[in-house]
N, C-alpha and C positions, 0 to 999 in steps of 0.2 A: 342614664348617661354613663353609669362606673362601667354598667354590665354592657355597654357598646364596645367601650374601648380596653376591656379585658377580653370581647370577643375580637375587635381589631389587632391586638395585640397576639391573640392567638393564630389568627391568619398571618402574620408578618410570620411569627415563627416557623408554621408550617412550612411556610413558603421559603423561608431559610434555610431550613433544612434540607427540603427539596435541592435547592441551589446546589448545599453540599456534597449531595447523594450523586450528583451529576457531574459536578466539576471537575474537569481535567486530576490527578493525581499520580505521578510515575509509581511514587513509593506504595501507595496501593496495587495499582495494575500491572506492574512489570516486577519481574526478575534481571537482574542484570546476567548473563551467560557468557560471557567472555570481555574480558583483559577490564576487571572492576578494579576500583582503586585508582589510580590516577589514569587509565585512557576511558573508561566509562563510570559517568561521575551524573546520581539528580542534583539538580540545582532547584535553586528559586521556591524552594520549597514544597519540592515534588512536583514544583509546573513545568517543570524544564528537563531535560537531560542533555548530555554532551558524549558524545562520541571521539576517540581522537585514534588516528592514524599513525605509528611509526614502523622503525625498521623490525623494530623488538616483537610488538603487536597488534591488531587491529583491536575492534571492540564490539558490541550486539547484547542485546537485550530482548527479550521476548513476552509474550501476556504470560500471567499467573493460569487464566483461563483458556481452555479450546471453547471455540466456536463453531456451531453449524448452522450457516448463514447468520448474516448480517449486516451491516454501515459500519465501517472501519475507519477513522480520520485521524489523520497525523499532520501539523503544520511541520515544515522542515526548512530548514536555512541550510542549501547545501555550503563546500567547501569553495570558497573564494580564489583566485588568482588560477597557479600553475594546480591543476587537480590532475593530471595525465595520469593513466592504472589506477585510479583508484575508485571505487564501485560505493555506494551508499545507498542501502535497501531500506523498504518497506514493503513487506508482503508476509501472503497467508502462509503456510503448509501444516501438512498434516506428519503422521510419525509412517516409518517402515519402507519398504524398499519399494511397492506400488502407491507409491505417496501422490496426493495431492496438492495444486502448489501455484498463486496466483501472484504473480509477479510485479512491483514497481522496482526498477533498477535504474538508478543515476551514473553515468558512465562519464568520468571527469573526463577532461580536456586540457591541452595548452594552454597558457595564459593567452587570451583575448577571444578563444575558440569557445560554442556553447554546448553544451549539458545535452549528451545523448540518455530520452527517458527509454528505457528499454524493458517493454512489457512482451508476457509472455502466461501461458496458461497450461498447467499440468493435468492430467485426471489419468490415474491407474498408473502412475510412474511415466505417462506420456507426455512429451511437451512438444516442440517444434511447432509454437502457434505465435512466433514472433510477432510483434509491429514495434516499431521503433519512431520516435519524435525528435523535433526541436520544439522548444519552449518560447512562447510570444513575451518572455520578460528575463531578465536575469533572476535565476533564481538564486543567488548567492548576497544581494543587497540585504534582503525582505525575508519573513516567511513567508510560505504560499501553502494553501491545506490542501493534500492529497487525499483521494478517499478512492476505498475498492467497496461498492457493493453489490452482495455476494447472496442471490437470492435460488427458489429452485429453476426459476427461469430463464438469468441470464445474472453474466457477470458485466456490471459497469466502472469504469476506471473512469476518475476525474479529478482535475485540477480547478483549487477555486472555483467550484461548484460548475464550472464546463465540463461536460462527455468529452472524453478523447477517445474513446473504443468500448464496443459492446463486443461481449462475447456470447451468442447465445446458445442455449440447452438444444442440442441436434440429437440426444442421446438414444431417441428413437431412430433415429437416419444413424445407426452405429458409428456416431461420434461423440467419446467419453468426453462426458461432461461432472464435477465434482458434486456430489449430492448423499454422499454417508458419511465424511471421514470427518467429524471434528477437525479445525485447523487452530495455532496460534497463528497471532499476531506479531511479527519476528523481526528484527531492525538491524542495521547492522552498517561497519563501515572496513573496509578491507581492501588488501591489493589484487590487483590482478590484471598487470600490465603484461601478462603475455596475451590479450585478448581485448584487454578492454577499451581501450585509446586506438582511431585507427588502424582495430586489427592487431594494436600488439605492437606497431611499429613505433610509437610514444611511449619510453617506458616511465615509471614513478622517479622522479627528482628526489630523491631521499632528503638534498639538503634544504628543503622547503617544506621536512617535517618541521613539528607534526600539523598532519592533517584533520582540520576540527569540521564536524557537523552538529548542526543544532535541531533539537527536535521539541516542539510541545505540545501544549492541547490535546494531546491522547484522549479519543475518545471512542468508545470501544460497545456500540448499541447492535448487541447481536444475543442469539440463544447461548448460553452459558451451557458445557457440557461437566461431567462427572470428572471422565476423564475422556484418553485421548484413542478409545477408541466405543466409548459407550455415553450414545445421547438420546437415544427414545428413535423416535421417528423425524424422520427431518420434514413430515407435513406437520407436526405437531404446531397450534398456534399456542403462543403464550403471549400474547400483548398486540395490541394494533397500531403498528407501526410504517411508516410509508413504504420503506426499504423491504419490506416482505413481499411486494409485488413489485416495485419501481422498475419503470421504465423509462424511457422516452417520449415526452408531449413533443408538438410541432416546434416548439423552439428550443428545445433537446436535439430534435434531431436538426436543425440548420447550424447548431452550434459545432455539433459532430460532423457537419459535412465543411464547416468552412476549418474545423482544427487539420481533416484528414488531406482535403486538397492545401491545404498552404501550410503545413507544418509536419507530415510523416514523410519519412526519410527510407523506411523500410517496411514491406508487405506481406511476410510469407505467400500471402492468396496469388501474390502477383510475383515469382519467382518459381519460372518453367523450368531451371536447372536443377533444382531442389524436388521440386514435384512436379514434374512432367504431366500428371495427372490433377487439374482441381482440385481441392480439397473441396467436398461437400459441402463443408459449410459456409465457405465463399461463392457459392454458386443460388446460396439462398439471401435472403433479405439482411441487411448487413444489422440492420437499428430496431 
C-alpha cells in the first residue's frame, strides 16, 4: 500500500510539472519591445499582459523565440468604446527587408461601430493577399482566443477555434508562399488613423486616451529556432503534433464557408480594379 501511493504521488507530480511546462507564462515567452513601463505592463503573474495607447506612445512585445511553423494562440480583449486609428496586432514575421509576415490586425472603430479583423499574408517581402471581416460577437466584453496555424501546407486563421481563412501553399503554381524564414510571434497596439478607421477619415480621439488591450494565454506550440535566420530544414519533424498537417475536416470547412459568406467585408480574389487578372490562387480550391 506505502509503495502505491508513493507511486501515485509520483504521477501527481509528473503530471504537475507537465501542467507547468505548458502553462501560459508572458514573463517567460515574451520580451516586451516597445513603450515598457507603464504602456506595456505582465500582469497577473505573467498570465496576462496589457498594452496601452497614448499620444506619447503605443506599446508591443514580441516571442523570446522564432518559429518555423506551428499553432500560435493568443486570448485578446480588444479596446472597448471609441477605438477609431487605432490597430491592435497579433502576428508572425520574420527579420530583413524580403520578410515574411502573417497578419491578425484589429482595426478600431467609433463608438457603437465593430472591429474590422484585417488579415493579410506576406512571403519574399510580398503581401497584397488582403481579406477583411466583421466579428459575430463584441470582442471588447470577453476574451476570445485567436490562433494562426502556420504549417508547410497551408496557413489557417481562427477565432475561438472557427476557420476564418485558409491560405494555401501554391508555391509550385509560382505563388510565394512562407516555408524558410523563422518568424516571431509579435503583438502590438498603435495609431494609425491615417488609414485605419474608414479609410482614414475617423481619426484617433486623443481625449479618450489611453487606449488599453488585453492579452493572455499565450501559447506558443511550434518548432523553436537558434536564431532568426537559421533552423535546420522546415521538413524536420520534432514531435507529433496535429498543427504539422491540420487542415480542414467537413465541419471545418461549413464553419469557413458560413464565417466567409456572412461575415467578410473584403476579398482581394474578388477586386478587378486591384487585379485585373485573378490571382491564381483564388482560381483554385479555397479550403
Amino acid at each position: 500500500m506505502a509503495i502505491s501511493k508513493i507511486h501515485a504521488n509520483s504521477i501527481l507530480l509528473f503530471l504537475a510539472t507537465i501542467i507547468v511546462v505548458v502553462q501560459a507564462n508572458f514573463n517567460r515567452d515574451v520580451d516586451i519591445n516597445w513603450g515598457g513601463g507603464s504602456h506595456a505592463q505582465i500582469v497577473d503573474g505573467g498570465r496576462g499582459l496589457r498594452l496601452s495607447l497614448d499620444q506619447s506612445s503605443g506599446s508591443g512585445f514580441q516571442s523570446k523565440n522564432y518559429y518555423l511553423f506551428g499553432r500560435f494562440d493568443m486570448m485578446i480583449k480588444l479596446i472597448p468604446g471609441h477605438s477609431a486609428g487605432t490597430v491592435t496586432t497579433f502576428y508572425l514575421a520574420s527579420e530583413g527587408p524580403s520578410h515574411d509576415e502573417i497578419d491578425f490586425e484589429f482595426l478600431g472603430n467609433a463608438t457603437g461601430e465593430p472591429y474590422t479583423v484585417h488579415t493579410n499574408v506576406y512571403s519574399q517581402g510580398k503581401g497584397n493577399k488582403e481579406q477583411q471581416f466583421r466579428l459575430w460577437f463584441d470582442p471588447t466584453i470577453a476574451f476570445h482566443t485567436y490562433s494562426i496555424i502556420w504549417n508547410p501546407q497551408r496557413i489557417i486563421f481562427m477565432v475561438d477555434n472557427i476557420p476564418m481563412r485558409v491560405f494555401t501553399n501554391h508555391a509550385a503554381s509560382g505563388v510565394p508562399f512562407p516555408t524558410s524564414k523563422p518568424m516571431r510571434v509579435i503583438c502590438s497596439l498603435w495609431n494609425a488613423d491615417d488609414w485605419a478607421t474608414q479609410g482614414g477619415r475617423v481619426k484617433t480621439d486623443w481625449t479618450k486616451a489611453p487606449f488599453i488591450a488585453h492579452y493572455r494565454n499565450i501559447k506558443l506550440s511550434g518548432k523553436p529556432c537558434a536564431t532568426a535566420s537559421s533552423c535546420g530544414s522546415g521538413n524536420d519533424t520534432f514531435s507529433n503534433e496535429a498543427w504539422q498537417t491540420q487542415g480542414l475536416d467537413a465541419n471545418g470547412r461549413n464553419r469557413i464557408r458560413w464565417v466567409q459568406q456572412k461575415h467578410m467585408i473584403y476579398n482581394y480574389c474578388n477586386d478587378p480594379p486591384r487585379f485585373p487578372q485573378t490571382p491564381h490562387e483564388c482560381k483554385a480550391s479555397r479550403f
